[in-house]
C-alpha positions in Angstrom: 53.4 -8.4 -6.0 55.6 -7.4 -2.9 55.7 -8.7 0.3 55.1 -6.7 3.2 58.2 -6.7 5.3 58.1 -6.9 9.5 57.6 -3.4 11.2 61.2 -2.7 12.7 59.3 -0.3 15.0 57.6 -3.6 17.2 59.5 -5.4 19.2 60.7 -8.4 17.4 60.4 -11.5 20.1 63.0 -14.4 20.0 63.3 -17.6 22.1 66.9 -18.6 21.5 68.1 -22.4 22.1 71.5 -22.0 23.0 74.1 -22.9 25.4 76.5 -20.7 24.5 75.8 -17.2 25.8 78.5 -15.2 23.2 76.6 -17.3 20.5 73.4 -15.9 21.1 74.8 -12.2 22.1 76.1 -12.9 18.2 72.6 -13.6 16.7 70.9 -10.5 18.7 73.9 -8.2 17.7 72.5 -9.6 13.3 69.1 -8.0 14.5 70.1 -5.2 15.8 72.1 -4.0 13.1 69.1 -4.4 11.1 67.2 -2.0 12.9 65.3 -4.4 14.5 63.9 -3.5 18.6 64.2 -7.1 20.3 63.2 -9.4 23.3 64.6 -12.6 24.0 64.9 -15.3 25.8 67.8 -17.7 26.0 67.2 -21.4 26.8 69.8 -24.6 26.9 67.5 -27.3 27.8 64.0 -29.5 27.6 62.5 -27.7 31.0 63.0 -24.3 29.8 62.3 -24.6 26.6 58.7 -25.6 27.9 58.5 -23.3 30.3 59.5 -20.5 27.4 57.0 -22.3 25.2 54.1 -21.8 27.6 54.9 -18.8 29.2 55.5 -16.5 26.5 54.4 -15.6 22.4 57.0 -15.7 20.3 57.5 -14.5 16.8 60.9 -17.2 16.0 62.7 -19.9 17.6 66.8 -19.7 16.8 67.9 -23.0 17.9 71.3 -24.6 17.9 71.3 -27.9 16.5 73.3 -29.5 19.3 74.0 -29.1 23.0 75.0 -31.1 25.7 71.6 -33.0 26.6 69.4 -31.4 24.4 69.2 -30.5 20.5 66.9 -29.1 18.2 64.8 -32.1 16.8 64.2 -32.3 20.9 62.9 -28.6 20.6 61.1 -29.1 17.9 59.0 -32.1 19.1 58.5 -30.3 22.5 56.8 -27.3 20.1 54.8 -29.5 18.3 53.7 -31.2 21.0 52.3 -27.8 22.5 50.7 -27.4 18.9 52.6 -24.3 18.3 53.4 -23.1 14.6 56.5 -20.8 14.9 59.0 -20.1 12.2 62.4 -22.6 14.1 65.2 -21.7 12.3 68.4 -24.5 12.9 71.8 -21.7 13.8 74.9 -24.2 14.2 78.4 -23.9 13.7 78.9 -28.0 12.2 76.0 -29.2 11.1 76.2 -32.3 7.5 73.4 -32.1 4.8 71.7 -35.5 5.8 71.3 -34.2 9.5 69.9 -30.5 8.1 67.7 -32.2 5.6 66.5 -34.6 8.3 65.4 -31.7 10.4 63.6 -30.0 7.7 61.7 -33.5 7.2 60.8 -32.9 11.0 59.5 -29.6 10.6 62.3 -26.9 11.3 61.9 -24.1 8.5 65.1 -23.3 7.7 69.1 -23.8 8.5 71.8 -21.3 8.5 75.8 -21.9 9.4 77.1 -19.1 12.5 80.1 -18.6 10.2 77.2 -17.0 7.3 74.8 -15.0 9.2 74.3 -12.6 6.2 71.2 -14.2 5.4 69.6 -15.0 9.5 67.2 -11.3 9.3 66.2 -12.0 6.2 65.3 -15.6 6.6 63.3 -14.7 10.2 61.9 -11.9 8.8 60.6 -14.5 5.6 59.4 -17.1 8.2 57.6 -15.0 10.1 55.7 -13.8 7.2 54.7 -17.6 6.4 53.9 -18.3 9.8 51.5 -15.0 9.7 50.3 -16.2 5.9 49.3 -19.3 7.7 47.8 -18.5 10.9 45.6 -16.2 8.6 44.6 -19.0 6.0 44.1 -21.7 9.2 41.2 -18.9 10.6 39.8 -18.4 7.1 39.4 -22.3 7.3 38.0 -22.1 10.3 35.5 -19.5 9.8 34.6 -21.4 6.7 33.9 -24.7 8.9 32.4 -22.6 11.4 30.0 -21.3 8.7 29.6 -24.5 7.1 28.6 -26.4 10.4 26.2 -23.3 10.9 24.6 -23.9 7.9 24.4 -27.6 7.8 22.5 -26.9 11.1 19.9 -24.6 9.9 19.3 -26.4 6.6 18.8 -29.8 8.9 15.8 -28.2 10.7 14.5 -26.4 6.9 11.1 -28.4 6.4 12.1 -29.4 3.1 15.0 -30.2 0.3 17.3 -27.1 0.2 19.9 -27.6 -3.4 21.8 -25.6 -5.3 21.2 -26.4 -9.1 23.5 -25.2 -11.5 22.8 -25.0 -15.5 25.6 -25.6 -17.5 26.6 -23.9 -20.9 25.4 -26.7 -22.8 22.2 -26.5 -21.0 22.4 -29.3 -18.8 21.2 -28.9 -15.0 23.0 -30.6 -12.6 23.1 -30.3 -8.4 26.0 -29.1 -6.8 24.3 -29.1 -3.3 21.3 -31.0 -1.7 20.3 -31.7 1.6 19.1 -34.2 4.1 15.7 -33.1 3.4 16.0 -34.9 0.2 15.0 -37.9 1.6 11.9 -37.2 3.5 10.6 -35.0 0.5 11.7 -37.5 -2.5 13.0 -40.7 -0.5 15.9 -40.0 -2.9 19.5 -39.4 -0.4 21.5 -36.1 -1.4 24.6 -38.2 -3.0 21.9 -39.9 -5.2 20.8 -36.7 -6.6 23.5 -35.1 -7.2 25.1 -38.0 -9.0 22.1 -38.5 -11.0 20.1 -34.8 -11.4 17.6 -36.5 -13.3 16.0 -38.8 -10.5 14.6 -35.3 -9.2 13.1 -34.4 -13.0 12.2 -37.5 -13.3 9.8 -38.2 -10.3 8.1 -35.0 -11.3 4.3 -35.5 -12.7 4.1 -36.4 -16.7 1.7 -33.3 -17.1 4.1 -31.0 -14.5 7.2 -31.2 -16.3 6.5 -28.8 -19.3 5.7 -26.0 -16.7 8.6 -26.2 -14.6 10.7 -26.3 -17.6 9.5 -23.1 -18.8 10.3 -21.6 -15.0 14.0 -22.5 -15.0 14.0 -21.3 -18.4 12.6 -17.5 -17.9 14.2 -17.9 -14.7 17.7 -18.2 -16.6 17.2 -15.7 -19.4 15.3 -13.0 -17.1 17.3 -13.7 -13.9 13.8 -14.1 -12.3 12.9 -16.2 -9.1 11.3 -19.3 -9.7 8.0 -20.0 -7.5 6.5 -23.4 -9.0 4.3 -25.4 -7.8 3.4 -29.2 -9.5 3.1 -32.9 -8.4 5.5 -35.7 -7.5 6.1 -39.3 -6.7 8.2 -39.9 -4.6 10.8 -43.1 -5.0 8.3 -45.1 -2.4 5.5 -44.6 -4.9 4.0 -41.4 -2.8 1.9 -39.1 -4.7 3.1 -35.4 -3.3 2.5 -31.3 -3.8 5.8 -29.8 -3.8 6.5 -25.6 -4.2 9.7 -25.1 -5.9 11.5 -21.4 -5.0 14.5 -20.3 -6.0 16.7 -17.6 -7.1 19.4 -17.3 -10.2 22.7 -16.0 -10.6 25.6 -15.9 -14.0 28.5 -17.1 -12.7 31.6 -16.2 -14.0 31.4 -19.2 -16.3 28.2 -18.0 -17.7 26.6 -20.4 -16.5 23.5 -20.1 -14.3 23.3 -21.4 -10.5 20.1 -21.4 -8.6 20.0 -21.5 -4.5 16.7 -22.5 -3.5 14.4 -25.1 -1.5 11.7 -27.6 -2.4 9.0 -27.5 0.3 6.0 -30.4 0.4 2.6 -28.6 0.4 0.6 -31.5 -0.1 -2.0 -30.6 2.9 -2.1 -27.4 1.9 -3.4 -28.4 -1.6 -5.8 -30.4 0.0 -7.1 -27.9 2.3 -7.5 -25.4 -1.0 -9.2 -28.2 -2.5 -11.5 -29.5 0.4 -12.2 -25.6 0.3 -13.4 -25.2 -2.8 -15.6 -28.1 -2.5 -17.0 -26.4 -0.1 -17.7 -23.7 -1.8 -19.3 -25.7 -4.7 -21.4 -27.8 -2.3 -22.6 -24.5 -0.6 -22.9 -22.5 -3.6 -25.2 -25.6 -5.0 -27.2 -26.0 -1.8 -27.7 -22.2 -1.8 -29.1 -22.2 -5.6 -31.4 -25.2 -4.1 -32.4 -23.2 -1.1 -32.9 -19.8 -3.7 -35.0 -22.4 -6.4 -36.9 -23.6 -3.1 -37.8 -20.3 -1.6 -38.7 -19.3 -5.3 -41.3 -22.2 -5.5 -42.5 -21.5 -2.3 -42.8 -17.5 -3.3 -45.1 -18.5 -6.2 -47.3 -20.8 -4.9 -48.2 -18.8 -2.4 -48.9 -16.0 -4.3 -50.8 -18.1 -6.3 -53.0 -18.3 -3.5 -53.2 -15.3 -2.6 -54.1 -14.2 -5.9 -56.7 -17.0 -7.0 -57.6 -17.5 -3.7 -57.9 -14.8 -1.2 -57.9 -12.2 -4.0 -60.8 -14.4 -5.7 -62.8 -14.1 -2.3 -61.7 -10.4 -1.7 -63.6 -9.9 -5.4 -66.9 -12.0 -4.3 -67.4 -10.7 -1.7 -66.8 -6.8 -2.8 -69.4 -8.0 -5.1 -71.8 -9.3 -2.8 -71.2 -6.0 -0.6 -71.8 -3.6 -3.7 -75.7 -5.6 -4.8 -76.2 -5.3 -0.7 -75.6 -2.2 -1.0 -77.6 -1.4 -4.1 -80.7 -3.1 -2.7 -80.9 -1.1 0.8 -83.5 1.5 0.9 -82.5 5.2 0.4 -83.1 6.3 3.7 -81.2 4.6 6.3 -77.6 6.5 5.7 -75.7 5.1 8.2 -76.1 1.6 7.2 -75.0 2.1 3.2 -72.2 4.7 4.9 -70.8 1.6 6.8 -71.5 -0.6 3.4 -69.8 1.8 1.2 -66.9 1.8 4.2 -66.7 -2.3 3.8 -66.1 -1.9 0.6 -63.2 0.5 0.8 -61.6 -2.2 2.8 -62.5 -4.8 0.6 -60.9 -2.7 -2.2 -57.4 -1.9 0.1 -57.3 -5.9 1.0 -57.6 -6.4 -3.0 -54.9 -4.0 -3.4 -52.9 -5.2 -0.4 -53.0 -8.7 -1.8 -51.8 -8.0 -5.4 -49.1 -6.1 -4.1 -48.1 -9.1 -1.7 -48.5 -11.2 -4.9 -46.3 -9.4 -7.0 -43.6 -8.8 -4.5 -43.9 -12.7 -4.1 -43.6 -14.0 -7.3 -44.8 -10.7 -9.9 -46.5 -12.5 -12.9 -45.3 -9.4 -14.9 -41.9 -10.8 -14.7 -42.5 -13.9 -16.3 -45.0 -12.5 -18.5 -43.3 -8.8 -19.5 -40.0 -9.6 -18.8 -37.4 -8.0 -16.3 -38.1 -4.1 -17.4 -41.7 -4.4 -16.9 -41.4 -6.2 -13.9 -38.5 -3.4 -12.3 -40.9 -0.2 -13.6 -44.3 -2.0 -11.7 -42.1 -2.7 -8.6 -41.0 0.8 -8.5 -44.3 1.9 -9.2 -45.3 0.2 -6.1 -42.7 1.2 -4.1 -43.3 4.9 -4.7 -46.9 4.5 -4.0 -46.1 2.7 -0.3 -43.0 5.0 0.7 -43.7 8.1 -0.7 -40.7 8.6 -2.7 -40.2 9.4 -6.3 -38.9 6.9 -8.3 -37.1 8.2 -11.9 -37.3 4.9 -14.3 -36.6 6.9 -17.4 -33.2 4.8 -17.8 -34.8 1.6 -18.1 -34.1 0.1 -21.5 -37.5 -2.4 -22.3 -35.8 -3.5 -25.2 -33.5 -6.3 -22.9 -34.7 -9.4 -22.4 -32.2 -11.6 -19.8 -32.7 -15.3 -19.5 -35.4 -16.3 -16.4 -32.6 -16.9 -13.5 -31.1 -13.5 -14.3 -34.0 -11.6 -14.5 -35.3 -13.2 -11.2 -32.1 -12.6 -9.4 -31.6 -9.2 -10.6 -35.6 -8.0 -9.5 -34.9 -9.5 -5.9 -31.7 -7.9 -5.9 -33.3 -4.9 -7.1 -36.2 -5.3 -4.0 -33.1 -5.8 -1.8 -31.6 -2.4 -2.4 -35.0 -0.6 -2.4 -35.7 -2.0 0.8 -32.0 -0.5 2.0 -32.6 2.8 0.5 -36.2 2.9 2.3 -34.5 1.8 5.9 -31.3 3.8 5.6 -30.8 6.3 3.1 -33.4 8.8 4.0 -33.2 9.8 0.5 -36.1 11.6 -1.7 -35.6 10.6 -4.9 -34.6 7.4 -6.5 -33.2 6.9 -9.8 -33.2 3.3 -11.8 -31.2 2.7 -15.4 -31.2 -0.9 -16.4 -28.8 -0.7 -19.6 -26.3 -3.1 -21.9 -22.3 -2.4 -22.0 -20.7 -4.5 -23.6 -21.9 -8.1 -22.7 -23.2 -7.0 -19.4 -26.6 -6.7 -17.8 -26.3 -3.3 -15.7 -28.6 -2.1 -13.5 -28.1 1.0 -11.3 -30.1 1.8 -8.4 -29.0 6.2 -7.4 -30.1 7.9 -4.5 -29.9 11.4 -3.4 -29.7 10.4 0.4 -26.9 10.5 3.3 -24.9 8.0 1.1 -22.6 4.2 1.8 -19.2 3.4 1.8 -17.4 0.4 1.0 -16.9 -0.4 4.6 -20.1 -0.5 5.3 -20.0 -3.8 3.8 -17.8 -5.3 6.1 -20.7 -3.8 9.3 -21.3 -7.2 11.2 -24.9 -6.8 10.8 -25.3 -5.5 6.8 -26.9 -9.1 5.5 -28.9 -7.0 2.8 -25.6 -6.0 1.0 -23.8 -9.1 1.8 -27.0 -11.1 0.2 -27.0 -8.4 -2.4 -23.0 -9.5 -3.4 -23.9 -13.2 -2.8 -26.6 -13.2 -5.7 -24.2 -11.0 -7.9 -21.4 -13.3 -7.6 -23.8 -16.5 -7.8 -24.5 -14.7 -11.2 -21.2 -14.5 -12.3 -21.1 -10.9 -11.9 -20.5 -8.1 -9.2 -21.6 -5.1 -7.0 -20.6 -1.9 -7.1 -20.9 1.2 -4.3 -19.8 4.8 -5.7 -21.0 8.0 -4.5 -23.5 10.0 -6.4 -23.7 13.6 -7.5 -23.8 16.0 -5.6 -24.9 13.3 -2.8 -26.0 9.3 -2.0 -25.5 6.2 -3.6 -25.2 4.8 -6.3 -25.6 0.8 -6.8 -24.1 -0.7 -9.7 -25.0 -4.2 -10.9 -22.9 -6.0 -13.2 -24.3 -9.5 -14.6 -23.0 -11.7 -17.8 -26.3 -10.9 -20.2 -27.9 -14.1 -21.6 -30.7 -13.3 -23.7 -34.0 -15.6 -23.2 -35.1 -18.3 -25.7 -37.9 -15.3 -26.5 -35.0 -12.8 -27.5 -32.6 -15.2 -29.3 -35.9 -16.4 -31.9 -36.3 -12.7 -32.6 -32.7 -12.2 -32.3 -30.7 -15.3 -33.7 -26.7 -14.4 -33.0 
C-alpha cells in the first residue's frame, strides 16, 4: 500500500541545531531543491533550543551531533523533557557507530553524514510520516480510554450485573466482560466469573436452568433478544429474582456474543405475588359476601312468601266471606270490600314478584331458562316494554352457581336497559357455542360504548364484568342493528348433576 508523501505546497517547519551557519544554509538548500516551501529556525545552544521548543510547532529537528557546549543527546533530553514527539534526525560531519547507535538508544530517529545528504528529504519526509502515524494512534488510544473510563462509569451506577457472554464454536459460554455489579447481585467479584462462567449457571435455580438454556439457545440460532426471568442463590446463601436481557451478535468467528445486563427483581416478584394474593383473598371474600347476600335473599323471600304472602291469602279470604255475607243493599260498603280486596290481590302480586326477584323458586325448580322467561315476563308487565324471549334455548341446564350468577346478571342489565336505554323493545337469546353458556341481552335504544365502562359511576356494568370474570368468562358491548345494545355473556357451561344423569359425557 503506498505511503502518502508530505504536501510540498505547506510550509515544511524545521528547528535546526547548529552552530555553523553555512552548515545549516547547506541542509535548507537539500529542501529546497526538493520542492519543498520552508521555515526555520537555527539554534546552537540549551536556552534556545527551549525557547524554540516552547515557542514554536515544528514538523523536524536537524541537529548536529556536537557543538561547543551543547550536542544532540543534550537536545534530545531537553525535547523529551517538554514531552514532545518530533522526528530529531542526528546531521554531523564525524560522527563513530557506537556514538550514532548510542543516540538512537536515546531516542533520535535517524543519522545522516553532511558529506551524503542524498538521503536527508527523504528521511524527514519518512519521519514525519511516523511522527503523524503516531500522534494519530496515541489519540485513538486516548479516545478509546476516554470511552472506556466513560463506560466503566455508567455501568458502575447500572443497578445490576452488566457482561458480555460469548458462546464459543464448540458450544461453550464463557464471559469476556462483567461488572462490579456482579458482586451485589451474585456476591460473586467480576474476575471470579469470568475465570469460572459456570459459578453464574451454577447459582441459578435447579428448576430455572432448563428455561434459560432454551433462551440462549433460540437467542443464538434466531439472533433474538433474550428477556428471562428465573431464581438465584446467591454465593451468601440469598434466595433472589433476577431478569436476564440481552442481545446477540455472529462474530466473525462464528461465534455468538451477547451484550446484556442481569437486573435483581426480587421485590418486584413479591409485589406481583402479594398482588395476586390479593386478588385471591378478595375474589374469595367476594364469593363469601355473593353466597351471603344469596342466603340472605332466600330467606327473606321465604318470608315473604310463607309469611306475608300466607297472611295476604287469609286475609283476602276473610275479606271475600265478609263480603259474601253483607246484605245486598248497602253498596258502598261491599264497593269499599270489593276495593280491599283489589289491594289485597296487588300486595299478593307485589309480594311474589319481590320473592321471585329475591330468590325465584323457578330457578331452582325450572332451571335457568324458566327462571330468565318468568323474569322477563315480569319485567315487561312492570315497565311496559316488550320483551322477545323466542331465543331462549330450555333445553340448557348450567350447574346452580352459573345459573344464579347469570339470572342476577341478567336482572342487572335489565335494570340498565330500564334506567338508561330508553329502548322499546328487548330481545333475550340464551344459547350454546362451543363450550360456552351465552346469553345476549339486545336493545333497540340510544345504545353503549365501551367507554362507558370506564364512567366513574357505572357500578352496574363494572358488577356485571365482576360476576363474568368471577365465572371464568367475559362481557361483551357491540352495537345492534340498526340501533342499541347488545350484551353478550360468555360463561364456561357446566351442566348440572340433573343434566349429566340424563346426559352422561
Amino acid at each position: 500500500m503506498a505511503q502518502s508523501q508530505p504536501n510540498k505546497n505547506a510550509s515544511l517547519k524545521l528547528l535546526i541545531i547548529e552552530d555553523a551557519e553555512d552548515d545549516a544554509l547547506l541542509l535548507i538548500s537539500c529542501f529546497k531543491r526538493a520542492g519543498h516551501s520552508l521555515e526555520f529556525e537555527r539554534v546552537d545552544n540549551a536556552h534556545t533550543t527551549r525557547q524554540a521548543l516552547l515557542d514554536g510547532r515544528w514538523d523536524a529537528i536537524l541537529s548536529d551531533h556536537s557543538m561547543p557546549g551543547f550536542n544532540a543527546l543534550s537536545a534530545l533530553e531537553l525535547m523529551q523533557e517538554l514531552n514532545l514527539d518530533l522526528p530529531f534526525i542526528i546531521v554531523s560531519g564525524v560522527i563513530d557507530e557506537e556514538t550514532a547507535i548510542a543516540a538512537m538508544r536515546a531516542g533520535a530517529h535517524d543519522y545522516l553524514s553532511k558529506d551524503h545528504l542524498d538521503r536527508l528529504v527523504p528521511a524527514v519526509e519518512r519521519e514525519i510520516r511516523e511522527a503523524k502515524n503516531r500522534a494519530e494512534r496515541r489519540a485513538a488510544l486516548a479516545a478509546v480510554q476516554e470511552n472506556e473510563a466513560r463506560f466503566r462509569s455508567l455501568v458502575s451506577n447500572i443497578p445490576g450485573m452488566v457482561f458480555q457472554l460469548l458462546q464459543t464454536q464448540d458450544g461453550r459460554l464463557r464471559f469476556l466482560y462483567v461488572s462490579e455489579g456482579s458482586a451485589a447481585l451474585l456476591g460473586l467479584s467480576p474476575t471470579e466469573l469470568t475465570a469460572s462462567p459456570q459459578l453464574f449457571f451454577d447459582a441459578i435455580h435447579a428448576e430455572e436452568c432448563d428455561s434459560i438454556n432454551m433462551a440462549l439457545s433460540l437467542s443464538a440460532a434466531n439472533l433474538t433478544q433474550v428477556n428471562w426471568d428465573g431464581r438465584i442463590r446467591s454465593a451468601e446463601g440469598t434466595k433472589k429474582w433476577i431478569n436476564l436481557r440481552s442481545a446477540p451478535r455472529y462474530l466473525a468467528s462464528s461465534e455468538v456474543q451477547w451484550e446484556g445486563i442481569a437486573s435483581n427483581i426480587t421485590q418486584s416478584k413479591m409485589a406481583e405475588k402479594e398482588l395476586r394474593e390479593s386478588r385471591a383473598q378478595l375474589a374469595e371474600l367476594s364469593s363469601h359476601l355473593e353466597a351471603a347476600k344469596e342466603e340472605e335473599r332466600e330467606r327473606i323471600a321465604r318470608d315473604i312468601h310463607d309469611e306475608l304472602g300466607g297472611t295476604l291469602v287469609a286475609i283476602k279470604i276473610e275479606a271475600s266471606l265478609l263480603s259474601s255475607k253483607l246484605p245486598m243493599d248497602p253498596l258502598q260498603l261491599r264497593k269499599r270490600v270489593r276495593g280491599i280486596e283489589g289491594l289485597i290481590d296487588e300486595a299478593i302480586n307485589t309480594a311474589g314478584r319481590v320473592a321471585r326477584e329475591l330468590r325465584p323458586g323457578i330457578l331452582k325448580d325450572f332451571g335457568l331458562a324458566a327462571a330468565i322467561e318468568c323474569q322477563a315476563e315480569d319485567f315487561s308487565q312492570r315497565v311496559g316494554l316488550n320483551c322477545d324471549t323466542m331465543g331462549i334455548t330450555h333445553e340448557i341446564d348450567p350447574d346452580e352457581d352459573t345459573s344464579l350468577a347469570l339470572f342476577r346478571v341478567f336482572q342487572e342489565a335489565l335494570t340498565n336497559v330500564a334506567k338508561h336505554a330508553q329502548a322499546m323493545r328487548v330481545s333475550i337469546q340464551l344459547s350454546i357455542d362451543g363450550r360456552d353458556l351465552v346469553l345476549e341481552i339486545s336493545d333497540n335504544g340510544r345504545g353503549i360504548s365501551a367507554e362507558d365502562l370506564n364512567k366513574p359511576k357505572s357500578f352496574g356494568l363494572r358488577g356485571i364484568q365482576e360476576r363474568m370474570r368471577g365465572l371464568g368468562g367475559s362481557l361483551e358491548l357491540a352495537r345492534n342493528s340498526p340501533q342499541g345494545t347488545r350484551v353478550i355473556l360468555r360463561a364456561p357451561y357446566k351442566p348440572s348433576e340433573t343434566a349429566r344423569q340424563d346426559f352422561p359425557q
